[in-house]
C-alpha positions as CSV (number, residue, x, y, z in Angstrom):
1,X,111.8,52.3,17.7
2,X,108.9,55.1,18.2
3,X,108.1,55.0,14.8
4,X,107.8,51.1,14.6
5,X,105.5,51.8,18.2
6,X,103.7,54.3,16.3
7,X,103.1,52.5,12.9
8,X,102.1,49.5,15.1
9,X,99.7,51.5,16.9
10,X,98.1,52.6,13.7
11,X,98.0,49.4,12.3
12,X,95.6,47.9,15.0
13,X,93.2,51.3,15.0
14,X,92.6,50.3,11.4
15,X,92.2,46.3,12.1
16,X,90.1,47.5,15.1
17,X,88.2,50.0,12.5
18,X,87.5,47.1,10.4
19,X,86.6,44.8,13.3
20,X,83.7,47.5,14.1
21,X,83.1,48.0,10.4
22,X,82.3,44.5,9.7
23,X,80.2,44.1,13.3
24,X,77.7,47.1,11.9
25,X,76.8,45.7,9.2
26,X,75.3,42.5,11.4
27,X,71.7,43.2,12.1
28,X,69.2,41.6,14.5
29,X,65.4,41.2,13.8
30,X,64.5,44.0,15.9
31,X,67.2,46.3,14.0
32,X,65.7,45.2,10.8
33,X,62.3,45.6,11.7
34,X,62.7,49.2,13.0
35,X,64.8,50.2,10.0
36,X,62.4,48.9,7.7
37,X,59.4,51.1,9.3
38,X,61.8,53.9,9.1
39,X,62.6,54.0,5.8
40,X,59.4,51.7,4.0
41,X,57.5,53.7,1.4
42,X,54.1,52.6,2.2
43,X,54.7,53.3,6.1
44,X,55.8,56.5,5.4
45,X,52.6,57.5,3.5
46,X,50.8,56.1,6.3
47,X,52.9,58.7,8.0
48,X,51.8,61.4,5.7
49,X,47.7,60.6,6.1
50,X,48.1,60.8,9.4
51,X,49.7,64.6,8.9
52,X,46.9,65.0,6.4
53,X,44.0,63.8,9.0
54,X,45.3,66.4,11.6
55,X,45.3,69.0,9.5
56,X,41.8,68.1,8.4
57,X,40.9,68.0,11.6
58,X,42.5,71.9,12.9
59,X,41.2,73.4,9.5
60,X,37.3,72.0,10.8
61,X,37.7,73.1,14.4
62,X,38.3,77.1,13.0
63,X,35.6,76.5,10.4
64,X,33.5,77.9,13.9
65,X,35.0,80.8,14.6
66,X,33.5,83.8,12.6
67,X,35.1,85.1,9.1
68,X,36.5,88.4,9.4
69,X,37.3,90.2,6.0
70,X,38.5,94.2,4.9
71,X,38.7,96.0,1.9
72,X,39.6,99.0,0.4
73,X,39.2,100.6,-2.9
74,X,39.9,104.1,-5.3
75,X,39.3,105.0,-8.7
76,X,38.1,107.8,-10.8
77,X,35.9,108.2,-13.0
78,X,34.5,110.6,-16.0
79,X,30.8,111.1,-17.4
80,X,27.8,110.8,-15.6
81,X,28.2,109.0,-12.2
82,X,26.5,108.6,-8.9
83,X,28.6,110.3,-5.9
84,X,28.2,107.5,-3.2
85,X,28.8,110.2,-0.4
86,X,25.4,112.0,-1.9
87,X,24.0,109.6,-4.1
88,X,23.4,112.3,-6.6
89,X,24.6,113.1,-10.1
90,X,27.6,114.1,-11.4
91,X,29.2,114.6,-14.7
92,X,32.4,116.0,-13.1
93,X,35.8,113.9,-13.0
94,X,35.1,111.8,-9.8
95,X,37.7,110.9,-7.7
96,X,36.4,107.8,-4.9
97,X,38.0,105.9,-2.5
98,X,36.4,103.7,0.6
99,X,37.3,100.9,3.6
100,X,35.1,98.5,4.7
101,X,35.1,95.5,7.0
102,X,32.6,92.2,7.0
103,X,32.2,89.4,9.6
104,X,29.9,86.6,9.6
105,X,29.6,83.6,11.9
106,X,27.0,81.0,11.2
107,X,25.4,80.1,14.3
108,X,23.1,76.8,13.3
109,X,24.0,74.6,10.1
110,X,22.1,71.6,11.1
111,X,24.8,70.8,13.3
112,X,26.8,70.0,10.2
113,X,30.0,71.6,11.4
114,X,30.1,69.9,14.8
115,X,29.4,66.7,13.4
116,X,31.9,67.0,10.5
117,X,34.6,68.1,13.5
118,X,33.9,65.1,15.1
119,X,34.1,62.8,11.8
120,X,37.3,64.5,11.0
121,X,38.7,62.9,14.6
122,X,37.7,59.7,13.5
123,X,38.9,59.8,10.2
124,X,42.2,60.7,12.4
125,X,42.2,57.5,14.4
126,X,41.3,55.5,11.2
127,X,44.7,56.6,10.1
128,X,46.5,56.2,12.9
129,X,44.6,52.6,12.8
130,X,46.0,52.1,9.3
131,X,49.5,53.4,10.3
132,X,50.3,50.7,13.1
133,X,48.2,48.0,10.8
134,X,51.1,49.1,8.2
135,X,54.0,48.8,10.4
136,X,52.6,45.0,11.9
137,X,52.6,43.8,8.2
138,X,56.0,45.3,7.2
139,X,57.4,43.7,11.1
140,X,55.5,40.3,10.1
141,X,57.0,40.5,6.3
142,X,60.9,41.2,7.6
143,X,60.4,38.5,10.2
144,X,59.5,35.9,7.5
145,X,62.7,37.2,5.7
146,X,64.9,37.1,8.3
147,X,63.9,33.9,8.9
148,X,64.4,32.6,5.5
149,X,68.0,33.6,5.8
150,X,68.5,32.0,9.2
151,X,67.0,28.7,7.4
152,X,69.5,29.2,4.3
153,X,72.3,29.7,6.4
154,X,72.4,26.5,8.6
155,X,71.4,24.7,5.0
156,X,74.4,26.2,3.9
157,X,76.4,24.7,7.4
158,X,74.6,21.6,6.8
159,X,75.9,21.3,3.0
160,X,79.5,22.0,4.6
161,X,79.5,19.1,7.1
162,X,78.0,16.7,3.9
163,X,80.9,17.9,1.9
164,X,83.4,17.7,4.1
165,X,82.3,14.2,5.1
166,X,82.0,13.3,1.5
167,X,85.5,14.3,0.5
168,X,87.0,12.1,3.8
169,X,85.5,9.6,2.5
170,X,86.8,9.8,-0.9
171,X,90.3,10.4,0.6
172,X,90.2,6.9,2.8
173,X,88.7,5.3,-0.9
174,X,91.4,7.1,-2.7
175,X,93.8,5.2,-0.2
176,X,92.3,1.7,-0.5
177,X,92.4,1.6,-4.0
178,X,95.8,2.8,-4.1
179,X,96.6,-1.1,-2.2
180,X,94.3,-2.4,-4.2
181,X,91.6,-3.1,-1.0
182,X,88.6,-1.9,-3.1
183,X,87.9,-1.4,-6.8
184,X,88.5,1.6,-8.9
185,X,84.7,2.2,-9.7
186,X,84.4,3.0,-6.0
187,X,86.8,5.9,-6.1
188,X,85.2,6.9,-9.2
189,X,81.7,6.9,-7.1
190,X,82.7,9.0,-4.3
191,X,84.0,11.5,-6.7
192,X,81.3,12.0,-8.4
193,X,79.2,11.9,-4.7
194,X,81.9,15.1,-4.2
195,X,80.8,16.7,-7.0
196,X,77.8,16.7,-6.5
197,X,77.8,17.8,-2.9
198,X,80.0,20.7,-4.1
199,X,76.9,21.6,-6.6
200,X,74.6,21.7,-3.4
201,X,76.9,23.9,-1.3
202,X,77.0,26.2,-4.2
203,X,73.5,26.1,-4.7
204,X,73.0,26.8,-1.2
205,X,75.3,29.5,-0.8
206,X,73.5,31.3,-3.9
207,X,69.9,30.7,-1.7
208,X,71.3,32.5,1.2
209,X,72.3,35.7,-0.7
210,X,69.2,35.4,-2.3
211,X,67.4,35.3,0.7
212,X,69.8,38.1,1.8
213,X,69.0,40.3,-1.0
214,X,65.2,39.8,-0.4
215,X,65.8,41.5,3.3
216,X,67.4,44.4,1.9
217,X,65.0,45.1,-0.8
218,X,62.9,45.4,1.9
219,X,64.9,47.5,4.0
220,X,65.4,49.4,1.2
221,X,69.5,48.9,1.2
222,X,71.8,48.8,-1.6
223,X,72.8,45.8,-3.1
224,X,76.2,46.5,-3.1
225,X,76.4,47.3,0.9
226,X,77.7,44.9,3.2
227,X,74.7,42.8,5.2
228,X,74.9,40.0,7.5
229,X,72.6,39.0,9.9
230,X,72.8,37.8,13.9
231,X,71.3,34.6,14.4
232,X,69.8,34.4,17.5
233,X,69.4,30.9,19.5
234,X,66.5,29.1,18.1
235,X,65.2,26.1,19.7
236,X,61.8,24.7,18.2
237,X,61.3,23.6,21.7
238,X,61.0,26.5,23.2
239,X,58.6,28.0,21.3
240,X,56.2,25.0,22.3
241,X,52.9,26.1,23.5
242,X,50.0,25.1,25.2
243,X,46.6,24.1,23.3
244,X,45.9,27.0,21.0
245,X,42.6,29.0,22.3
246,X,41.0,30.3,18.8
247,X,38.4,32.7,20.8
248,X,40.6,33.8,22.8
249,X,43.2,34.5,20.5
250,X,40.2,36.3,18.4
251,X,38.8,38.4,21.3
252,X,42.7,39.6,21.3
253,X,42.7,40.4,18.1
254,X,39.4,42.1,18.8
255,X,41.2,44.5,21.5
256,X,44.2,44.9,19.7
257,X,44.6,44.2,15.9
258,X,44.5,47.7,13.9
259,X,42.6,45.9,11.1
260,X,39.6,45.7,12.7
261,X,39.6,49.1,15.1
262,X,40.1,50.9,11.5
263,X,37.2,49.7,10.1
264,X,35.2,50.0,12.9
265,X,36.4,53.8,12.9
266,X,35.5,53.6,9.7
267,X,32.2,52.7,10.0
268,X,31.8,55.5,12.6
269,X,33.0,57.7,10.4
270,X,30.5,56.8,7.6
271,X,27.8,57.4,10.6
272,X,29.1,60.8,10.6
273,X,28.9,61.7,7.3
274,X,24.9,60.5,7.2
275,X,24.4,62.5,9.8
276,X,26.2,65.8,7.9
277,X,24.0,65.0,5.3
278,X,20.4,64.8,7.1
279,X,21.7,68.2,8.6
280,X,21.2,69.6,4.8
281,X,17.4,69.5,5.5
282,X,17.7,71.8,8.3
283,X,17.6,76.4,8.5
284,X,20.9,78.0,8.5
285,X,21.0,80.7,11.2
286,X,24.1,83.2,10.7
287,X,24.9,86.5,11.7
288,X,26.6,89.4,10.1
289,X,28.1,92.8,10.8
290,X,29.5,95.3,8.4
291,X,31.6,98.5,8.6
292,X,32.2,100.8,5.6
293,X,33.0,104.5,4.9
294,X,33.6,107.0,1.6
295,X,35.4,109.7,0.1
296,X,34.3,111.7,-2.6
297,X,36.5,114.7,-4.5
298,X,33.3,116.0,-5.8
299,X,31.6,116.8,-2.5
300,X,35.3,118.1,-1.5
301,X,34.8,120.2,-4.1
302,X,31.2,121.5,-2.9
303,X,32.7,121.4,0.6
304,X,35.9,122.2,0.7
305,X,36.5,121.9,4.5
306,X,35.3,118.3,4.2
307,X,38.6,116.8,3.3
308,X,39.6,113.3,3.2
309,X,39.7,112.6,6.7
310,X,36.8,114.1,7.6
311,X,34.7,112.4,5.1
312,X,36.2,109.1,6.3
313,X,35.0,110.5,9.6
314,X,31.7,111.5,8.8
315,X,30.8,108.7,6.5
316,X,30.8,106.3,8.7
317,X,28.2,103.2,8.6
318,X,27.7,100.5,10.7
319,X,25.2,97.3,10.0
320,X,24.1,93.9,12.5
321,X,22.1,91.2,10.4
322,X,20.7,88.3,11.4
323,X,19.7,85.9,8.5
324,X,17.9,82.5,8.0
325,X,18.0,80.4,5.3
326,X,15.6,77.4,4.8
327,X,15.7,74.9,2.4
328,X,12.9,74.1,0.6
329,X,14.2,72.9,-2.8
330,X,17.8,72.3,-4.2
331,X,17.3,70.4,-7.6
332,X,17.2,66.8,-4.8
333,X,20.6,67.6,-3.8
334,X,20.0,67.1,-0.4
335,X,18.1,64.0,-1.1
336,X,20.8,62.4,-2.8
337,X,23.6,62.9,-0.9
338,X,21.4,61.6,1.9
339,X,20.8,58.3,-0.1
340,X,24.5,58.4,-0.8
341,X,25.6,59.0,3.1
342,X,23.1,55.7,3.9
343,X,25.2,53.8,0.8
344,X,28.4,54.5,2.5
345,X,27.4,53.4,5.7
346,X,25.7,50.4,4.8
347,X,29.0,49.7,2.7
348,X,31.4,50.6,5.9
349,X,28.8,48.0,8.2
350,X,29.7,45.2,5.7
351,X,33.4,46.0,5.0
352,X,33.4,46.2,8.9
353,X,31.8,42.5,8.9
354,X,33.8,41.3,6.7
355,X,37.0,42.1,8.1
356,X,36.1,40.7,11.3
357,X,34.7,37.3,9.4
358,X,38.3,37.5,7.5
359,X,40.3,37.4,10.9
360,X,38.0,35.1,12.2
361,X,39.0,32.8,9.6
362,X,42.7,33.8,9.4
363,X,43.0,33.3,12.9
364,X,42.0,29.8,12.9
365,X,43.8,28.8,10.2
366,X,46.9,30.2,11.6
367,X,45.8,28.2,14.8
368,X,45.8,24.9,12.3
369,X,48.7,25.9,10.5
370,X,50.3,26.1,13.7
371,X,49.0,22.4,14.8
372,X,50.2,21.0,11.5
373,X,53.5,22.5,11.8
374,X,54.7,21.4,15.3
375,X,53.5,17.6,13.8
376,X,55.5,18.3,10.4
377,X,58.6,18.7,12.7
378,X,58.2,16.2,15.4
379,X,58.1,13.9,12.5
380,X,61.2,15.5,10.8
381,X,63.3,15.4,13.6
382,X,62.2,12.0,14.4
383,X,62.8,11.1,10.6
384,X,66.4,12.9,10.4
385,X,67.6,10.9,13.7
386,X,66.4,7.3,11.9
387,X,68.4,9.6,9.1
388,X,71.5,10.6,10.7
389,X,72.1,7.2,12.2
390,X,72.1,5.1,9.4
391,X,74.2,7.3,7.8
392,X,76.3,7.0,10.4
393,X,76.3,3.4,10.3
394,X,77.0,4.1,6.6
395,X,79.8,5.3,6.9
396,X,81.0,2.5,9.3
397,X,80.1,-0.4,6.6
398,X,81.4,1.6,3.7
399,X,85.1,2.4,5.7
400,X,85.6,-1.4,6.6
401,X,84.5,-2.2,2.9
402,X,80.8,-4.0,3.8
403,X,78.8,-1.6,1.4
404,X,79.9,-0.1,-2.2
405,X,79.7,3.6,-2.3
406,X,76.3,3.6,-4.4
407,X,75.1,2.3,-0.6
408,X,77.1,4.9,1.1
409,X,75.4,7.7,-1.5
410,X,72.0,6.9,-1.3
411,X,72.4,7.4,2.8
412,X,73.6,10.6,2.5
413,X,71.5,11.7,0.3
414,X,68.8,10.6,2.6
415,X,70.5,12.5,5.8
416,X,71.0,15.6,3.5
417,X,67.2,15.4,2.9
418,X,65.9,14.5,6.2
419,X,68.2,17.1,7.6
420,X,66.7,19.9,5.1
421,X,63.4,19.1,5.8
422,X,64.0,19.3,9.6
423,X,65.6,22.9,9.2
424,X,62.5,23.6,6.8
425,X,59.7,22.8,9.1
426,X,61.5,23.9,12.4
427,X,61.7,27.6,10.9
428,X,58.1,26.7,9.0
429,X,56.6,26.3,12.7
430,X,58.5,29.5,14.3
431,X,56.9,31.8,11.9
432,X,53.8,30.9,12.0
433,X,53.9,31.0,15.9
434,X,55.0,34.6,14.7
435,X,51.8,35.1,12.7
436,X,49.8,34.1,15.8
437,X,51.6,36.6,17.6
438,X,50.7,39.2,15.6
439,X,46.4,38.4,16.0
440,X,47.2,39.0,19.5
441,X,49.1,42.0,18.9
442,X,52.2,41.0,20.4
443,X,55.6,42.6,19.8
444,X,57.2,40.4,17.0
445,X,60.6,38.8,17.9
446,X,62.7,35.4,18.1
């Protein structure tokens, strides 16, 4: 008896594994949408630049503080030679060794370094920009597919109702032609009608793991892994809004939209670089300071008490420099990548105008699409009613023998359609509620 209590007890921590098994591998649109940013490719090299920008932007900032560099050297050397603790002649083996230490620290560039420390910043923010612009089109992207697989699965629902209904009605035909109430050619008719509406289940069904497969690809999961989806409650009517406001929907997208803050960065940035390049024209101030000291075997030799410490001691030099250079001619570098700076900038003004004129535009035809949509399906559901009710009344006539099944068919075949086209333009009209959404810079979900 333990053992059966045991075994039993076993048995439902593996249907209860199962049970949990099969409930992760259903994902809602938020799941999807953050699992997509986590692993999409492009997303993650958006990642990358903005890893690149920072670095960009630490390795500018030390570009100010002074460069500090020592060095040390020995070597011999036979023949005539200068002895650099004497600076005479010598034709003696000479043995040499010396330290030395250099810092510089430019103290006026034209301002270049500040102003390229501050274009590096921007250049920052232009990735960061690009970053969230990249993750809003990979969320508006895995909304469309997640909706397409909510559309093919109530298709797929809406095939298996038709079927069902079809192959009732080819049962009662069955049974009347068995008595002899209605001709053979009926039967034959509804069978065919079966068929057929088997064909559009399966065609269905192969839509939806289509559509399925499409979702992964783009979460970048395996094939072969088991995916379903939760379909959340999705009422066409509750996504009804109020007149659409095209300004104000663009002065949103104005505050908020990444597009357009990147290429206005952008365009800061290219301001930037003019400016680094007019700062060409101007004197470079620096300072320098230099420490070095010798030792030579030769003057060991002449003074033997002077060993190598003491030399290192005594030889001791010390130099402060202050230097300017002015530029009065470098082959029209300076010139040119002036005229080059102004290029960039005058391109960065225009891409920056025409990225707000292309979400100008996009926004209001989003804001039709929108209109056009919500009249689409108020006319489908209003069409699959008038559908669905002669069907119904269909199915009445054909059951008490007033219409053949040819009749009985064609007003299926019109409820399938009207149906389809109802589940088409409901989702159709969601989405691009979505897209709306997403000029305002609102969080995308159902």
């Amino acid at each position: 008896m333990k053992r059966i209590l045991t075994l039993l007890f076993l048995f439902s921590l593996t249907v209860a594994g199962r049970a949990q098994s099969q409930s992760d591998t259903l994902w809602t649109l938020e799941e999807c949408i953050a699992y997509a940013v986590q692993n999409n490719i492009d997303v993650q090299i958006s990642r990358l630049n903005i890893a690149e920008s920072e670095a960009s932007v630490k390795n500018i900032w030390y570009d100010n503080l002074p460069s500090l560099s020592i060095g040390g050297s020995y070597g011999s050397q036979w023949g005539r030679s200068i002895d650099p603790t004497t600076n005479e002649f010598t034709t003696d083996q000479l043995n040499t060794a010396g330290v030395s230490a250099n810092a510089q620290w430019i103290i006026y560039a034209g301002l270049r370094t500040m102003r390229s420390y501050q274009q590096s910043k921007t250049n920052l923010q232009v990735s960061e920009y690009d970053y969230e612009r990249a993750k809003n089109e990979l969320s508006l992207n895995v909304a469309n597919l997640f909706l397409n697989v909510i559309f093919n699965k109530e298709i797929v629902e809406s095939a298996e109702i038709v079927l069902e209904s079809s192959q009732q009605q080819y049962e009662r035909t069955k049974r009347m032609v068995e008595v002899g109430s209605v001709a053979k050619s009926e039967e034959l008719q509804l069978a065919s009608q079966v068929a057929t509406n088997e064909l559009q289940l399966i065609q269905a069904r192969n839509d939806l793991q289509y559509s399925k497969l499409l979702l992964k690809q783009a979460l970048r999961i395996e094939s072969d892994v088991p995916f379903d989806i939760v379909v959340p409650e999705l009422d066409a009517d509750r996504y009804q809004t109020a007149i659409v406001n095209k300004n104000e929907i663009y002065q949103a997208a104005v505050d908020s939209l990444p597009d357009l803050r990147s290429a206005e960065l952008s365009l800061e940035s290219a301001e930037y670089g003019l400016k680094i390049a007019r700062g060409g024209l101007h004197p470079t101030l620096s300072l320098s300071a230099n420490y070095g000291t010798n030792f030579s075997s030769s003057f060991q030799d002449q003074f033997p008490e002077f060993d190598f410490g003491r030399q290192f001691e005594e030889f001791r030099n010390y130099a402060v420099r202050a230097s300017i250079n002015i530029p009065i001619f470098s082959n029209w570098d300076t010139r040119f990548n002036i005229q080059r700076s102004k290029i960039a900038k005058n391109r960065a003004e225009l891409t920056y105008q025409n990225e707000q004129l292309r979400i100008r535009q996009e926004i209001e035809q989003a804001s039709n699409d929108v209109a056009a949509a919500r009249l689409a399906f108020d006319a489908a559901e209003k069409a699959r009613a008038a559908a669905e009710e002669a069907y119904r009344m269909a199915q009445n006539q054909a059951s008490a023998g007033a219409i053949n099944a040819v009749d009985l068919a064609i007003a299926q075949s019109n409820y399938v359609q009207a149906q389809n086209d109802l589940t088409r333009n409901k989702y159709d009209y969601i989405f691009k509620l979505k897209v709306l959404d997403y000029y305002q810079g609102k969080r995308i979900e159902l």
